[in-house]
MOPAC internal coordinates of N, CA, C and O (Angstrom, degrees):
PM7 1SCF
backbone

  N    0.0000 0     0.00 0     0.00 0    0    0    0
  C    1.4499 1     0.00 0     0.00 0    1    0    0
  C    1.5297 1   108.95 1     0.00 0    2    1    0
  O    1.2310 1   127.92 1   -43.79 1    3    2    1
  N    1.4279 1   102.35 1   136.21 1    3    2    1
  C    1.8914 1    98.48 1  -179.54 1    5    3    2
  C    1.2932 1    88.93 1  -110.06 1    6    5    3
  O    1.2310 1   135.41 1   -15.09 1    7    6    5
  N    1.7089 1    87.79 1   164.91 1    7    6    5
  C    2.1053 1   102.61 1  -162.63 1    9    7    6
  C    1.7350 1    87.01 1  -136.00 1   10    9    7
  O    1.2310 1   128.76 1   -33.86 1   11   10    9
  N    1.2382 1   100.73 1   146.14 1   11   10    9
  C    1.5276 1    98.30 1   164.58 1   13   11   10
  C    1.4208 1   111.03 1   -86.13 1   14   13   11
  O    1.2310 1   122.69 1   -29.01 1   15   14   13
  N    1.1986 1   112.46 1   150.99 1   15   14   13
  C    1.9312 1   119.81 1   178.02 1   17   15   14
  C    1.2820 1   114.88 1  -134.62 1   18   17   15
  O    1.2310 1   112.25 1   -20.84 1   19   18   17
  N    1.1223 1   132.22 1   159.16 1   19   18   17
  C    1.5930 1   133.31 1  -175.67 1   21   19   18
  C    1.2585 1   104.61 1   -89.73 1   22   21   19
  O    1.2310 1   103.21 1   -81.50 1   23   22   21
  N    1.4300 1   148.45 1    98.50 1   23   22   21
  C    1.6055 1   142.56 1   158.98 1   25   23   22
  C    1.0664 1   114.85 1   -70.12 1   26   25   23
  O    1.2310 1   108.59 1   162.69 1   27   26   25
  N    1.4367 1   138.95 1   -17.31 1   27   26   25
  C    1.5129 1   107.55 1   162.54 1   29   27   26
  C    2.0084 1    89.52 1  -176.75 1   30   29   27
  O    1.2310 1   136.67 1   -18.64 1   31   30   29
  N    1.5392 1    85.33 1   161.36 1   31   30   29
  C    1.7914 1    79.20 1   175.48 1   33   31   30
  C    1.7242 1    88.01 1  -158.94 1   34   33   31
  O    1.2310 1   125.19 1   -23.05 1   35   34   33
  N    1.1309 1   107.64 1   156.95 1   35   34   33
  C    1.6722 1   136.38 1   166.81 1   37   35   34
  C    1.5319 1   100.51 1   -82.04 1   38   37   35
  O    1.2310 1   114.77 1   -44.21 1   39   38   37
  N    1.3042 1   127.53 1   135.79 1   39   38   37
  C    1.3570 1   117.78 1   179.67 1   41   39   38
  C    1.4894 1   100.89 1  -121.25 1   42   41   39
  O    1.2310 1   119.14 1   -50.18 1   43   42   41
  N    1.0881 1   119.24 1   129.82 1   43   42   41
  C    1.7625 1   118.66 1   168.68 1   45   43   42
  C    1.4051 1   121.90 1    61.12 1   46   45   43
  O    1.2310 1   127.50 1  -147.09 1   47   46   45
  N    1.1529 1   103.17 1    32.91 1   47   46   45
  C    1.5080 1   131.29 1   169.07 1   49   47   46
  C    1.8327 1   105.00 1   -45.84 1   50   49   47
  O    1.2310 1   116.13 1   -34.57 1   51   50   49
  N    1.1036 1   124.95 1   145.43 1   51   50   49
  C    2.0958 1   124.78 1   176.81 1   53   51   50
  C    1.8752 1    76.91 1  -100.56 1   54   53   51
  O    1.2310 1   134.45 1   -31.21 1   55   54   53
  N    1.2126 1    89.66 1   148.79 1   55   54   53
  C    1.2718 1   108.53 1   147.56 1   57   55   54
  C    1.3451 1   130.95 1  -101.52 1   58   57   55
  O    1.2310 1   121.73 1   -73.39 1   59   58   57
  N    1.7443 1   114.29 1   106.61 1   59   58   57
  C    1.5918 1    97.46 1   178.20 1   61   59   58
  C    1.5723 1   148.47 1  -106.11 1   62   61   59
  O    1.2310 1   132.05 1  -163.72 1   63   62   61
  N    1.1640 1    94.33 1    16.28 1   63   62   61
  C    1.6725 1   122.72 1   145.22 1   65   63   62
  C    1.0918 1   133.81 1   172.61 1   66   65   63
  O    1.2310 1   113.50 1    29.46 1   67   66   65
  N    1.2947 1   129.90 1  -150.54 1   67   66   65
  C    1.2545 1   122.14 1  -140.33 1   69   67   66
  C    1.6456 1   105.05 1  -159.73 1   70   69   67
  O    1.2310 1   121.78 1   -73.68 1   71   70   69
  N    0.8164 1   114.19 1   106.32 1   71   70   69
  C    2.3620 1   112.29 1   163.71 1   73   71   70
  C    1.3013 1   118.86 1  -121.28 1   74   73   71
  O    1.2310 1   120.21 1   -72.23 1   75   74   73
  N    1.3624 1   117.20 1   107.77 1   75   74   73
  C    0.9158 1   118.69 1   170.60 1   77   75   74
  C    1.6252 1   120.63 1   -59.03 1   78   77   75
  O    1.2310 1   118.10 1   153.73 1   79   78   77
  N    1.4535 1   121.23 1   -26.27 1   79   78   77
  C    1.2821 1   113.98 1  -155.64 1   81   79   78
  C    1.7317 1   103.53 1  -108.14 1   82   81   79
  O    1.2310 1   130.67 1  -153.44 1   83   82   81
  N    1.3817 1    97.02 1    26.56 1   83   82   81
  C    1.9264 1   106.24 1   170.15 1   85   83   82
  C    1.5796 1    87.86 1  -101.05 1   86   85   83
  O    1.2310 1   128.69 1   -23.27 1   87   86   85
  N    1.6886 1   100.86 1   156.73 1   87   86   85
  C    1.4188 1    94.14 1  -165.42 1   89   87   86
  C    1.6893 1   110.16 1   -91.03 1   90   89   87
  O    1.2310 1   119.95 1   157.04 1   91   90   89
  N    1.4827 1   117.69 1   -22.96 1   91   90   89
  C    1.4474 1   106.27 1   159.35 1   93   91   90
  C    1.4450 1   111.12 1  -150.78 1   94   93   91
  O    1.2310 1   120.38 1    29.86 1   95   94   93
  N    1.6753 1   116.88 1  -150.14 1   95   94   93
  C    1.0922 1   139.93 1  -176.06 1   97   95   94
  C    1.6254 1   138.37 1    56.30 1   98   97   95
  O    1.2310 1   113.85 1    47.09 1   99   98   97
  N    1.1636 1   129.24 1  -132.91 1   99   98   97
  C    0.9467 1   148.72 1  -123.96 1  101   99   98
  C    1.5018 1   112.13 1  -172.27 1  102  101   99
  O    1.2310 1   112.37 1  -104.67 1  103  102  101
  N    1.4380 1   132.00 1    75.33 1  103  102  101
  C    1.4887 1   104.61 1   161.08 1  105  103  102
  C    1.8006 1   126.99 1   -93.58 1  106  105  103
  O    1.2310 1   128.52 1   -28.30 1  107  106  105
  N    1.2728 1   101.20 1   151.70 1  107  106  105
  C    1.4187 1    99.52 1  -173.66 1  109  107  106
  C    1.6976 1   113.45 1  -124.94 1  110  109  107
  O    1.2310 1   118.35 1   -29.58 1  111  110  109
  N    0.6592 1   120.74 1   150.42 1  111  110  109
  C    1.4052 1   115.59 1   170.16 1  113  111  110
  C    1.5099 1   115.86 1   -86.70 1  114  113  111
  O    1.2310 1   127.42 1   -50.16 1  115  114  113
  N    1.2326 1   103.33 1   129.84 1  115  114  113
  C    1.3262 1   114.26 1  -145.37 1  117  115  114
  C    1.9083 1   121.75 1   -76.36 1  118  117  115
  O    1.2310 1   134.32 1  -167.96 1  119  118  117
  N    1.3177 1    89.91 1    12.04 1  119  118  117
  C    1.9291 1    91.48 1  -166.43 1  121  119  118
  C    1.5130 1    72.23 1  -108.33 1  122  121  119
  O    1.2310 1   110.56 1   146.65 1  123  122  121
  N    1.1098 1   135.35 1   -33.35 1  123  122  121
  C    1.6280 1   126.28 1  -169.37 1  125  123  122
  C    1.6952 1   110.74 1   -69.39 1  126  125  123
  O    1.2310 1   129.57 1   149.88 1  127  126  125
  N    1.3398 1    99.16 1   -30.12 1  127  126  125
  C    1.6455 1   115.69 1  -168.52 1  129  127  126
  C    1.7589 1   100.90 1   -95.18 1  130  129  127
  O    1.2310 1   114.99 1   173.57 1  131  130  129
  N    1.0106 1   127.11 1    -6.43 1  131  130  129
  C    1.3031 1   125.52 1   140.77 1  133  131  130
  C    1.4866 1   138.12 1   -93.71 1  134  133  131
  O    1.2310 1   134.95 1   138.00 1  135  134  133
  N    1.1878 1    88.69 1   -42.00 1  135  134  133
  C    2.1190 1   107.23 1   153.31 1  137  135  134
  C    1.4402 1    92.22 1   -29.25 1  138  137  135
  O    1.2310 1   117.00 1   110.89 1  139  138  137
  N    1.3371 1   123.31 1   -69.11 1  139  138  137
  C    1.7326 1   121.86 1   176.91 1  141  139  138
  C    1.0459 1   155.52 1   -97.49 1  142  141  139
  O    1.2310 1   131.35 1  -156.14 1  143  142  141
  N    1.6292 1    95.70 1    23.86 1  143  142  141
  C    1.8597 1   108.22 1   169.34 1  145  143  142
  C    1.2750 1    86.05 1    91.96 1  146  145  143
  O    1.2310 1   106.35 1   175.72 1  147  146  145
  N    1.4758 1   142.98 1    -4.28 1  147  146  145
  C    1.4288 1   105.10 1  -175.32 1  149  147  146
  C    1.4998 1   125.42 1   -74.54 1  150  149  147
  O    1.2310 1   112.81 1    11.68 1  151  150  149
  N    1.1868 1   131.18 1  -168.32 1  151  150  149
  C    1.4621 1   144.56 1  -179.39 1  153  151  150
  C    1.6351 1   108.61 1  -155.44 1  154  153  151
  O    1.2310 1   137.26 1   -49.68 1  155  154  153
  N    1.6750 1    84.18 1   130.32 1  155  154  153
  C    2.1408 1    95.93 1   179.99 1  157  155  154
  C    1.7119 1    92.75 1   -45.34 1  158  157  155
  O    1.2310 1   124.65 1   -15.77 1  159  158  157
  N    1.5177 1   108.69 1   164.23 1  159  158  157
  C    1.3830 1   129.71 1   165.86 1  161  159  158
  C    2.1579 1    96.51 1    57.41 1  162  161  159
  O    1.2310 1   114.48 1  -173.69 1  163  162  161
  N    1.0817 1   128.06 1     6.31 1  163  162  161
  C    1.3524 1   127.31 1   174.27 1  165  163  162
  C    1.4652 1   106.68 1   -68.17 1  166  165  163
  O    1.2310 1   120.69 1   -48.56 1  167  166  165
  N    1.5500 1   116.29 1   131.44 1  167  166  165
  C    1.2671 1   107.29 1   179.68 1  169  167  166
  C    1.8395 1   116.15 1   -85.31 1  170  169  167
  O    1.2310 1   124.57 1   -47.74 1  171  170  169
  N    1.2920 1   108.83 1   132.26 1  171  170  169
  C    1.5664 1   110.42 1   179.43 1  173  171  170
  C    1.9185 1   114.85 1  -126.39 1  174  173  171
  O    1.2310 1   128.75 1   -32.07 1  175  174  173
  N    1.1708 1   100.75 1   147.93 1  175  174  173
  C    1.7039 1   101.79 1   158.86 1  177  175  174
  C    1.3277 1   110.70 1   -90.86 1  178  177  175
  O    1.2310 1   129.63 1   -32.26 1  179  178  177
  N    1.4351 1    99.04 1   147.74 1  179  178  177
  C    1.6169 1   118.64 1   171.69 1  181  179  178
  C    1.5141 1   103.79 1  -124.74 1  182  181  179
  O    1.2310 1   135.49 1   -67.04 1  183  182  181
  N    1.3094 1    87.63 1   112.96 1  183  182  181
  C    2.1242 1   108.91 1   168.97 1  185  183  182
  C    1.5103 1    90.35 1   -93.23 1  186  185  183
  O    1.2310 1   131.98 1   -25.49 1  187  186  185
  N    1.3911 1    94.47 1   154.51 1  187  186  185
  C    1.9867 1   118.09 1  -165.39 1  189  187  186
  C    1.3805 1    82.79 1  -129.94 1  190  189  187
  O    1.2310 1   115.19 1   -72.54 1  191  190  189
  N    1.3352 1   126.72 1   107.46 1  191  190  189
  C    1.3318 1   133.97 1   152.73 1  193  191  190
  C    1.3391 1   113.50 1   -52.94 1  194  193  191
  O    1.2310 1   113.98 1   137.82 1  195  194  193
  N    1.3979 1   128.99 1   -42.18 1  195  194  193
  C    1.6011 1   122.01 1  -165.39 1  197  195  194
  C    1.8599 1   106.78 1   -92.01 1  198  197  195
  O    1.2310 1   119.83 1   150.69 1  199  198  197
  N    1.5203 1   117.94 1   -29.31 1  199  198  197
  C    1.3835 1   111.13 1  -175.51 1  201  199  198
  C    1.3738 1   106.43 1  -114.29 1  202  201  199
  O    1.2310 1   116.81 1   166.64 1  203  202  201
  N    1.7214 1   123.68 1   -13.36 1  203  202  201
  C    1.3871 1   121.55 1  -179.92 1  205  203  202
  C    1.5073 1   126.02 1    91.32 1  206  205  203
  O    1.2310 1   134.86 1   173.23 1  207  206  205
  N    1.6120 1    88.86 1    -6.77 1  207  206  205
  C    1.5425 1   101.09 1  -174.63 1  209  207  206
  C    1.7405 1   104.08 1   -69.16 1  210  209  207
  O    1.2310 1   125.77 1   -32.50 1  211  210  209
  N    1.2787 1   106.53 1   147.50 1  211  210  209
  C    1.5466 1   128.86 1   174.23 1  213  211  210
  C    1.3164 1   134.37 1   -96.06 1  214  213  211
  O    1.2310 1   101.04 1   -81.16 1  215  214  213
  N    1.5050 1   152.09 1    98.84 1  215  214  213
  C    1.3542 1   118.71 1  -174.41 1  217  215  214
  C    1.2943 1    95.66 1  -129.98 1  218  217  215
  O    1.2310 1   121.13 1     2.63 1  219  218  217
  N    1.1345 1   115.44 1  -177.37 1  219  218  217
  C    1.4793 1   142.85 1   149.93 1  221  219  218
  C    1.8613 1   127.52 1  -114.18 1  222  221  219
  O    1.2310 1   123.16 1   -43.79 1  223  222  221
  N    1.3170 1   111.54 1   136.21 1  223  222  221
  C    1.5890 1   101.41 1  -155.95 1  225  223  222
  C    1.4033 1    78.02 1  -154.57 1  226  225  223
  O    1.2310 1   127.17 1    24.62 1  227  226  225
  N    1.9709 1   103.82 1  -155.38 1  227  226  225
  C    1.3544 1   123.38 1   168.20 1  229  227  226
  C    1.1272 1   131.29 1  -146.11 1  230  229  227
  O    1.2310 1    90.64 1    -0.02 1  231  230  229
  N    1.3273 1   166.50 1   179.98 1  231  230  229
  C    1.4769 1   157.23 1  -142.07 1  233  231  230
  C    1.7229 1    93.02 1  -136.12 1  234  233  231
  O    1.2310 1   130.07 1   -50.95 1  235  234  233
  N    1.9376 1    98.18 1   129.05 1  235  234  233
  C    1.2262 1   110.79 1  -179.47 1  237  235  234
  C    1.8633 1    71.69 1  -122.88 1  238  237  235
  O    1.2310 1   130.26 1   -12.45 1  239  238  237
  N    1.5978 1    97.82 1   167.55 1  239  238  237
  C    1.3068 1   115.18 1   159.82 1  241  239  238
  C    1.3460 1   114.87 1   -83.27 1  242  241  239
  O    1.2310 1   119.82 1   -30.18 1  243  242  241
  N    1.9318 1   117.94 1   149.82 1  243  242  241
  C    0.9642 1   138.26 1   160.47 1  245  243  242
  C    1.2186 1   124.89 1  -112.95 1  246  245  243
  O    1.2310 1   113.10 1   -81.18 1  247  246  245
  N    1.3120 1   130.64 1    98.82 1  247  246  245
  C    1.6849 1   120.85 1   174.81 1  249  247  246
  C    1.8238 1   110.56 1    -9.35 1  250  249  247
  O    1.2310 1   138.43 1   -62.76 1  251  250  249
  N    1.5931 1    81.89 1   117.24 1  251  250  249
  C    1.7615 1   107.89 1   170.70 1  253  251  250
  C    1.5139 1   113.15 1   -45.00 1  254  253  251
  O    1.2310 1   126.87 1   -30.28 1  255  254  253
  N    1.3604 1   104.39 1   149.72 1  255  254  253
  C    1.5958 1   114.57 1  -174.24 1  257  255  254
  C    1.5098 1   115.21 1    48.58 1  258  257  255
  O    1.2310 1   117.08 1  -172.10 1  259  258  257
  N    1.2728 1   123.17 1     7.90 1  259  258  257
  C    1.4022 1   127.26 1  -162.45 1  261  259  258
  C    1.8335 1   116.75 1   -87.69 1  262  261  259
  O    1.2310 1   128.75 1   158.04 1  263  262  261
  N    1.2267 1   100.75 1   -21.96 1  263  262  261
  C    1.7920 1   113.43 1   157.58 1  265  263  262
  C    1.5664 1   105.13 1    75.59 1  266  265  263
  O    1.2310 1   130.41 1  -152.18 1  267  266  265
  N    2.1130 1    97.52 1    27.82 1  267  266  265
  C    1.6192 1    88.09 1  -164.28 1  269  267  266
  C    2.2476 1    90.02 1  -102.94 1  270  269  267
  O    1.2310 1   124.71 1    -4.46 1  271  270  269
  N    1.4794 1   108.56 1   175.54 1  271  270  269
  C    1.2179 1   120.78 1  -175.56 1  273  271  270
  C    1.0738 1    85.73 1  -167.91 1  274  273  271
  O    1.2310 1   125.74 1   -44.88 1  275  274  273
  N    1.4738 1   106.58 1   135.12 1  275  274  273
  C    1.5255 1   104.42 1   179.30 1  277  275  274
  C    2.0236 1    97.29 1  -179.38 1  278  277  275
  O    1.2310 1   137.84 1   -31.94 1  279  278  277
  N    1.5527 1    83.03 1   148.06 1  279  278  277
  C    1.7412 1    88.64 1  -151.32 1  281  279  278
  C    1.8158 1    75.21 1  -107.05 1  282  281  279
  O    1.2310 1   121.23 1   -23.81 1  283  282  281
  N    2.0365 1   115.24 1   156.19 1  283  282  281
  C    0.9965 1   109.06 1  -166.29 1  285  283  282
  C    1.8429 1    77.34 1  -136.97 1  286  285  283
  O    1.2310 1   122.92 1    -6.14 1  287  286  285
  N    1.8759 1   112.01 1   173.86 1  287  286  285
  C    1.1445 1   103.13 1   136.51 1  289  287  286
  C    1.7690 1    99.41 1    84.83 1  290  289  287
  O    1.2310 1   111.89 1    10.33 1  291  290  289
  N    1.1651 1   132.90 1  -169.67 1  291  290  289
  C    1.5351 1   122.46 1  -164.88 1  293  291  290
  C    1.9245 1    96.06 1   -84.03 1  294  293  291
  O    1.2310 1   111.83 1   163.98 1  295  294  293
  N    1.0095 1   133.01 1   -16.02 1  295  294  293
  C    1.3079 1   145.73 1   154.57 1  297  295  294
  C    1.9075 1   128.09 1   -36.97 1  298  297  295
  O    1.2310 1   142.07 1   151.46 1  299  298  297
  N    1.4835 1    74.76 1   -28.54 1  299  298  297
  C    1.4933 1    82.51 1  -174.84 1  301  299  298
  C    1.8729 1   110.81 1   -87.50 1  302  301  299
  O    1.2310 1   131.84 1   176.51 1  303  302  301
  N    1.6059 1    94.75 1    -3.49 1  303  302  301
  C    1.3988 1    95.79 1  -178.39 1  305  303  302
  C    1.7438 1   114.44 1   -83.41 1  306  305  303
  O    1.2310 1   131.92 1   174.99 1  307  306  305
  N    1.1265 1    94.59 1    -5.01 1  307  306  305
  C    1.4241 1   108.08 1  -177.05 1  309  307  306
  C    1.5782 1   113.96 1  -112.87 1  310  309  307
  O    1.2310 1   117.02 1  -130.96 1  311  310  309
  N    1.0381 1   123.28 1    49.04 1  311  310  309
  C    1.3374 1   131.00 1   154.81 1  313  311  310
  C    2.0565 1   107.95 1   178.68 1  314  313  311
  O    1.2310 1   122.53 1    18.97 1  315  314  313
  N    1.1086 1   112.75 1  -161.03 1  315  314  313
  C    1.6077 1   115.24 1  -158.53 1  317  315  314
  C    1.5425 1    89.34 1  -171.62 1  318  317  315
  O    1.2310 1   129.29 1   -39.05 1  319  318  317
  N    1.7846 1    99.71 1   140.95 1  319  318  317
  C    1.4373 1   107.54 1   158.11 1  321  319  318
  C    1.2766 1   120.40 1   -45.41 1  322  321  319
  O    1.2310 1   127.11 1   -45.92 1  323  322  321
  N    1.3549 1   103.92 1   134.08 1  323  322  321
  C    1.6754 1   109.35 1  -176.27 1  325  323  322
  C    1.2996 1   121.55 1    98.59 1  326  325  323
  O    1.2310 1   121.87 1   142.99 1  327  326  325
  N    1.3101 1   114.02 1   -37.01 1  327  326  325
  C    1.7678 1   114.26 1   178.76 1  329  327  326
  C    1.7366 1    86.57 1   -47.85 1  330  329  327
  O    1.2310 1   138.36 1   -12.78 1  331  330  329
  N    1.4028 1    82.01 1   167.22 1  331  330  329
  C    1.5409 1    95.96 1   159.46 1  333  331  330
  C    2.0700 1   112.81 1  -139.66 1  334  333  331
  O    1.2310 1   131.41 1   -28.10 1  335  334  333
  N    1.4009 1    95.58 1   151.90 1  335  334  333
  C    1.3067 1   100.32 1  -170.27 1  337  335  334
  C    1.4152 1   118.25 1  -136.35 1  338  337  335
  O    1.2310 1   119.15 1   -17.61 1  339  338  337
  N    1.1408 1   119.23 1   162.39 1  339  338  337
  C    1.5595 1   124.03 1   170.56 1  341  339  338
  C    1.5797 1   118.10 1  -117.07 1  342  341  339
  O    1.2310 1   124.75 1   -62.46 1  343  342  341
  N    1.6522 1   108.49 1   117.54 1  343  342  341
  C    1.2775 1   131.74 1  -163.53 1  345  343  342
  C    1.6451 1   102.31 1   -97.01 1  346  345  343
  O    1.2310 1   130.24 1   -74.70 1  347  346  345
  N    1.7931 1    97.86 1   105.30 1  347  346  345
  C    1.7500 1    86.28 1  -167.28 1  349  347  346
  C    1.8080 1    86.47 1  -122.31 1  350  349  347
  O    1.2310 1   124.30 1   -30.28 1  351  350  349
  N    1.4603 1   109.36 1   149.72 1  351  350  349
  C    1.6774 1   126.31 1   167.24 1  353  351  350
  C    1.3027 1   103.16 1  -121.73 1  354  353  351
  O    1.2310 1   117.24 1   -38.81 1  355  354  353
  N    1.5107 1   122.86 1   141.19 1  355  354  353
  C    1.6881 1   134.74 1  -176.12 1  357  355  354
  C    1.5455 1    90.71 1  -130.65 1  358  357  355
  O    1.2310 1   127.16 1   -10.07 1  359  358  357
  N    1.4878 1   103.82 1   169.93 1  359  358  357
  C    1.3918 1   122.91 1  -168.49 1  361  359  358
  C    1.4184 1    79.24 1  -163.51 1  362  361  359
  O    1.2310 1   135.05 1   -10.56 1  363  362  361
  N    2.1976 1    88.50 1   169.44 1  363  362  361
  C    1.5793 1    97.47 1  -155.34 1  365  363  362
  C    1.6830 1    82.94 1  -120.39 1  366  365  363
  O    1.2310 1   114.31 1   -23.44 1  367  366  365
  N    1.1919 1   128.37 1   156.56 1  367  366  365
  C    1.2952 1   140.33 1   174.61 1  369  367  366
  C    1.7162 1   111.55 1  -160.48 1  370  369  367
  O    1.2310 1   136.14 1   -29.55 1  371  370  369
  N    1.4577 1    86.35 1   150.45 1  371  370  369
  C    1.6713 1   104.10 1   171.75 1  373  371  370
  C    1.5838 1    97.87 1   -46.41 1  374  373  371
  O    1.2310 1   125.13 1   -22.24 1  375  374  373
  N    1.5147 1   107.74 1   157.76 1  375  374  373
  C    1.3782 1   134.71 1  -164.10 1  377  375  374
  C    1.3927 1    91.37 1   -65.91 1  378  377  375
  O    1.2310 1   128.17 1   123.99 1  379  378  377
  N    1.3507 1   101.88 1   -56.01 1  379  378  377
  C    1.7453 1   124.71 1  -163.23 1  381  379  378
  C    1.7932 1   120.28 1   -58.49 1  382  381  379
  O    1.2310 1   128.79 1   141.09 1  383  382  381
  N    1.9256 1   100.66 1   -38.91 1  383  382  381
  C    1.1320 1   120.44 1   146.78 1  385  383  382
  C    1.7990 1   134.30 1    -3.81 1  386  385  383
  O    1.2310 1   106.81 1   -72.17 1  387  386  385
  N    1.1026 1   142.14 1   107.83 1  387  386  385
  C    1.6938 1   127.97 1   152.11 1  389  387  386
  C    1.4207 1    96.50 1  -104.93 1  390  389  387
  O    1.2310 1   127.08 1   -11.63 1  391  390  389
  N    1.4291 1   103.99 1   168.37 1  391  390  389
  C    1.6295 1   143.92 1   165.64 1  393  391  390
  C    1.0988 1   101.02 1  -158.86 1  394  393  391
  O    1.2310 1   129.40 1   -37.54 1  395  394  393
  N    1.2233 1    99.49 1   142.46 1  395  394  393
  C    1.4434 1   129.51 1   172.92 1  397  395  394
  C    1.6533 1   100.91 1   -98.78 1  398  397  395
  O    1.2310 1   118.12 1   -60.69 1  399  398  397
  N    1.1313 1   121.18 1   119.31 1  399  398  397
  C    1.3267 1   131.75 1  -169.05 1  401  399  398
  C    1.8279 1   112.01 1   -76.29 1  402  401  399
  O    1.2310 1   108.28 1   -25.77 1  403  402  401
  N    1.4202 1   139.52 1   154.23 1  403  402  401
  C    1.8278 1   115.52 1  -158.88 1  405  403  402
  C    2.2262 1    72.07 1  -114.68 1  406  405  403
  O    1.2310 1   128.42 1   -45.86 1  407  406  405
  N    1.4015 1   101.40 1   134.14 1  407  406  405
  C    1.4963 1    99.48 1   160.88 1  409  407  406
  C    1.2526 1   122.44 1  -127.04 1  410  409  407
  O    1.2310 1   121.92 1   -53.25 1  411  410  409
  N    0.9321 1   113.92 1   126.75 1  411  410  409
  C    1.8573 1   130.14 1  -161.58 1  413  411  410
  C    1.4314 1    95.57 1  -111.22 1  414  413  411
  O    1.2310 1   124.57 1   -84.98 1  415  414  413
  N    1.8609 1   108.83 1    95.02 1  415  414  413
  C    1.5913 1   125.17 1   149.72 1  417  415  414
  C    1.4657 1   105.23 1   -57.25 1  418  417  415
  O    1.2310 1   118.89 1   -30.66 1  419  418  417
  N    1.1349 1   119.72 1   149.34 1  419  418  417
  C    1.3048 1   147.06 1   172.74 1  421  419  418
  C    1.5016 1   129.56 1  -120.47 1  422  421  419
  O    1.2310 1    97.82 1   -67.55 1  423  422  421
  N    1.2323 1   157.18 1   112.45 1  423  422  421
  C    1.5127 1   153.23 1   143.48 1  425  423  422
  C    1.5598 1    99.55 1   -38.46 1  426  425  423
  O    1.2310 1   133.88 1   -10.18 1  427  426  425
  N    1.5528 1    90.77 1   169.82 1  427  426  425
  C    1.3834 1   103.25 1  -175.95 1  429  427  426
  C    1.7638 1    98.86 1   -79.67 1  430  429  427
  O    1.2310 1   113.66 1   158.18 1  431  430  429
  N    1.0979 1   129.60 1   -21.82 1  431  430  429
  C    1.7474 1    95.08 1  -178.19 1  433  431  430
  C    1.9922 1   104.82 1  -105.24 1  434  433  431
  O    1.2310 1   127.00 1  -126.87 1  435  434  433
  N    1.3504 1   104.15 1    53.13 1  435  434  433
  C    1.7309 1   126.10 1   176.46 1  437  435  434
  C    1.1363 1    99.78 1    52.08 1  438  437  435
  O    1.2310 1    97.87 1  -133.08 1  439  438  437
  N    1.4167 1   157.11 1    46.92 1  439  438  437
  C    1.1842 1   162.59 1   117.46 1  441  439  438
  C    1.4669 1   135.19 1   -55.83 1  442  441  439
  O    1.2310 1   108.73 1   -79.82 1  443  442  441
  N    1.4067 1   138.69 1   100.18 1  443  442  441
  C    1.3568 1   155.65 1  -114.93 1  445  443  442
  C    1.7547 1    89.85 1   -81.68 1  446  445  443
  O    1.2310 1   131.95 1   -54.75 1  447  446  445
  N    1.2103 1    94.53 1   125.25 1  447  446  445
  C    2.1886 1    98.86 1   169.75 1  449  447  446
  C    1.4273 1    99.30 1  -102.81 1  450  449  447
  O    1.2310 1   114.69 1   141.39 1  451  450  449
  N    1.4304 1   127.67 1   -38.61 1  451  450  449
  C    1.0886 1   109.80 1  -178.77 1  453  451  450
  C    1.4487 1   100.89 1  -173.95 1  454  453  451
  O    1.2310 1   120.10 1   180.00 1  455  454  453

């Protein structure tokens, strides 16, 4: 039996903007998106701490050290500079299976605490 598991998430990420008229995703800044196992085109959910909104999307790159997060595409209607959010990716594994999931704390200007 396969189980879904959490492999890694960004926690409390700011969001710092927003285009609607890119056609999708997710940008991340890219030392954060390795900080957590991610991979460009990887599919992730984005929880909206401030409106609650939910999605599912995928990881474009953001210039390294650059502290940017930013939702593109009909996605972007669902959050605002400044919210902050948690960027989580799962994978499927045997029941029997562990992972240790990678979690990337954040400061408020997206810079890694721990």
């Amino acid at each position: 039996m396969q189980v879904k598991f959490l492999k890694s998430k960004i926690h409390r990420a700011t969001l710092t903007k927003t285009d609607i008229d890119y056609e999708g995703s997710i940008g991340i800044d890219w030392t954060l998106a390795e900080a957590a196992g991610l991979q460009e085109n990887e599919a992730v959910h984005v929880w909206n701490l401030n409106n609650g909104e939910r999605l599912e999307t995928y990881v474009i790159k953001a210039s390294a050290g650059s502290g940017e997060i930013f939702l593109n595409g009909a996605a972007a209607r669902l959050g605002q500079a400044g919210d902050l959010v948690i960027i989580a990716a799962f994978c499927w594994l045997d029941a029997k299976e562990k992972i240790q999931p990678k979690v990337v704390l954040v400061d408020e200007r997206n810079q890694i605490k721990k």
